[in-house]
C-alpha positions in Angstrom: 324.4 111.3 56.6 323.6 109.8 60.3 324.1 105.6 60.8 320.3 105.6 61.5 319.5 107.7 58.3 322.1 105.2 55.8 319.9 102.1 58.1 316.7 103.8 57.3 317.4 103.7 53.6 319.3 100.4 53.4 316.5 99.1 55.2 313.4 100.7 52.5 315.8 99.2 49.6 315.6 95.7 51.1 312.2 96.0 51.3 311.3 97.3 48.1 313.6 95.0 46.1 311.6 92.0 47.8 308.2 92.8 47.0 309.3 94.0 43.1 307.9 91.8 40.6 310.8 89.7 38.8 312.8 90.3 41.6 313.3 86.9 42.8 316.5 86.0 41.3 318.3 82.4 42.8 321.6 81.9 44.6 323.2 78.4 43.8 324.3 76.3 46.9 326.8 73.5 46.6 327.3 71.0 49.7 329.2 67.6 50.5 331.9 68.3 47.7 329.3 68.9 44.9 327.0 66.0 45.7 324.2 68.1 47.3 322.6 71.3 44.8 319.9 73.8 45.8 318.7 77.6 45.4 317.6 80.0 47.7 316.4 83.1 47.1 319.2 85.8 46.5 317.0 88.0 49.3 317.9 85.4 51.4 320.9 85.9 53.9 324.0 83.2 54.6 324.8 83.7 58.2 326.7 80.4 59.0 328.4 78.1 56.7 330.6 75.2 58.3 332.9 72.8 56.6 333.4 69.6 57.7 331.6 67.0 59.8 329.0 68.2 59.9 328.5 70.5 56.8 325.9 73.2 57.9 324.7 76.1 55.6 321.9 78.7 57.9 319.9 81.0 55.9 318.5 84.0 57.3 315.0 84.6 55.9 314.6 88.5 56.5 311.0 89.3 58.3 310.6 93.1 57.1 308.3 93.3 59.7 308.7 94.4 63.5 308.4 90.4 64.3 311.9 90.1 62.1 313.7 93.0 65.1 313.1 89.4 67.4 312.4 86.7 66.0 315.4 85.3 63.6 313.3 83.0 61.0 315.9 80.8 59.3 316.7 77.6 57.1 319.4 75.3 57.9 320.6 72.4 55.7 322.8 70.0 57.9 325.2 67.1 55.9 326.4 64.3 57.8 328.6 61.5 56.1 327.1 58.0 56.9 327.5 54.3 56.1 324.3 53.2 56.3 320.7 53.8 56.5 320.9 52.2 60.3 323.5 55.6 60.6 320.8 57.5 59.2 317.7 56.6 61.3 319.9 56.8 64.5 320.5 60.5 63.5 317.0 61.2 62.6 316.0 59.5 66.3 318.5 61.8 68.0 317.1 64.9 66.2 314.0 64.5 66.8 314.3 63.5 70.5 316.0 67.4 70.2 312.9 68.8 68.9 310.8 66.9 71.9 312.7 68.8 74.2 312.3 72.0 73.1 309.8 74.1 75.3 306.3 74.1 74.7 306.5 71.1 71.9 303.7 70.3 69.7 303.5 68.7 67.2 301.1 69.4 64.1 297.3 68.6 63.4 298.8 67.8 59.8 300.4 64.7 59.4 303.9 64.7 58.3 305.0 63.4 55.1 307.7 60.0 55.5 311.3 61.3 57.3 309.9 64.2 58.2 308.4 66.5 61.4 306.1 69.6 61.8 305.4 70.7 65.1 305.8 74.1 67.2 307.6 74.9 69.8 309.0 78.3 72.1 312.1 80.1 71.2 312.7 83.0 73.8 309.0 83.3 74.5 307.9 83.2 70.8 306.1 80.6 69.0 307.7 79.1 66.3 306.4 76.9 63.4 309.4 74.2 62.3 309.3 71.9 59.6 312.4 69.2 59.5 312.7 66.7 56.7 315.2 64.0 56.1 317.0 62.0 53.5 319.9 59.6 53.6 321.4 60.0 50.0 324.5 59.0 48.3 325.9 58.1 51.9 325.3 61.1 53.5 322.9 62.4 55.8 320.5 65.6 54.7 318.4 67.3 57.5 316.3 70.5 55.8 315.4 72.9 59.0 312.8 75.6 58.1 312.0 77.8 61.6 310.0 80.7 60.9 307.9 83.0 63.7 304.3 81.2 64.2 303.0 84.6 63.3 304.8 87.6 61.6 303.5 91.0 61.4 304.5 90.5 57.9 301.3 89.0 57.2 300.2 86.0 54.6 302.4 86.7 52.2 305.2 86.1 53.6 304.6 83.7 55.4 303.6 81.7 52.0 306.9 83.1 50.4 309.0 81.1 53.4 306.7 77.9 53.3 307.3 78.1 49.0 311.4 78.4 49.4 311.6 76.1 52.1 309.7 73.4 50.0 311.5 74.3 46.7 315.0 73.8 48.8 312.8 70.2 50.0 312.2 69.4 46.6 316.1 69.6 45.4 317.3 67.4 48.3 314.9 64.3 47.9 
């Protein structure tokens, strides 16, 4: 059987398995020496993990779509040790003057909920929709990344499906 042929059918699995009812089983994450818990979907795809400071765990959220071939939507949870809650607003001030940077910047008509940012921005010519949120807990740092494509060809749905794990990672953290 050809590479393309074994991609082709790999690829119509994926897919299939993620729109199958019941299908959504969980994968248990454990950060900052057991201190930090949360799920993500098991269709969801660990493509970085670093140890250390800081501790960084990037989910890639497949886009079955012809939007996923360019445009990597991902979630990234980011643990910093700290030794105070001045500590932690300096790192939120330094992240977010990263995000004003980024091209085409803009933040949201919706107003943010506290220690947190929603806003838009480019990424190689494609809009993307980013949602950061904060917490400083049990001395450490916690930064929650959610980047997704502004618009997928993958329609509503998924787009909902991203916005839902993103929160219920959100939700976890605080």
């Amino acid at each position: 059987m050809s590479f393309s042929r074994i991609t082709a059918l790999f690829t119509a699995s994926l897919v299939i398995a993620m729109l199958l009812p019941g299908s959504a089983h969980a994968t248990d994450i454990s950060m900052a020496n057991g201190s930090v818990n949360f799920s993500t979907p098991d269709t969801w795809l660990g493509i970085m993990e670093t140890h250390g400071d800081p501790e960084v765990r990037v989910f890639q959220v497949p886009d079955p779509s012809p939007t996923g071939k360019t445009s990597l939507a991902r979630v990234t949870v980011t643990i910093k040790p700290a030794s105070s809650i001045s500590d932690f607003h300096q790192y939120m001030a330094e992240a977010t003057a990263k995000a004003l940077e980024l091209p085409g910047y803009k933040a949201a008509a919706v107003a943010p909920s506290p220690n947190s940012e929603v806003y838009t921005a480019q990424e190689t010519g494609v809009q993307f929709s980013y949602t950061e949120h904060y917490w400083f807990k049990d001395g450490h740092e916690i930064q929650l990344r959610c980047v997704r494509p502004s618009h997928s060809l993958a329609g509503a749905a998924w787009t909902r499906a991203f916005d839902r794990g993103c929160e219920a990672i959100a939700a976890r953290l605080k």
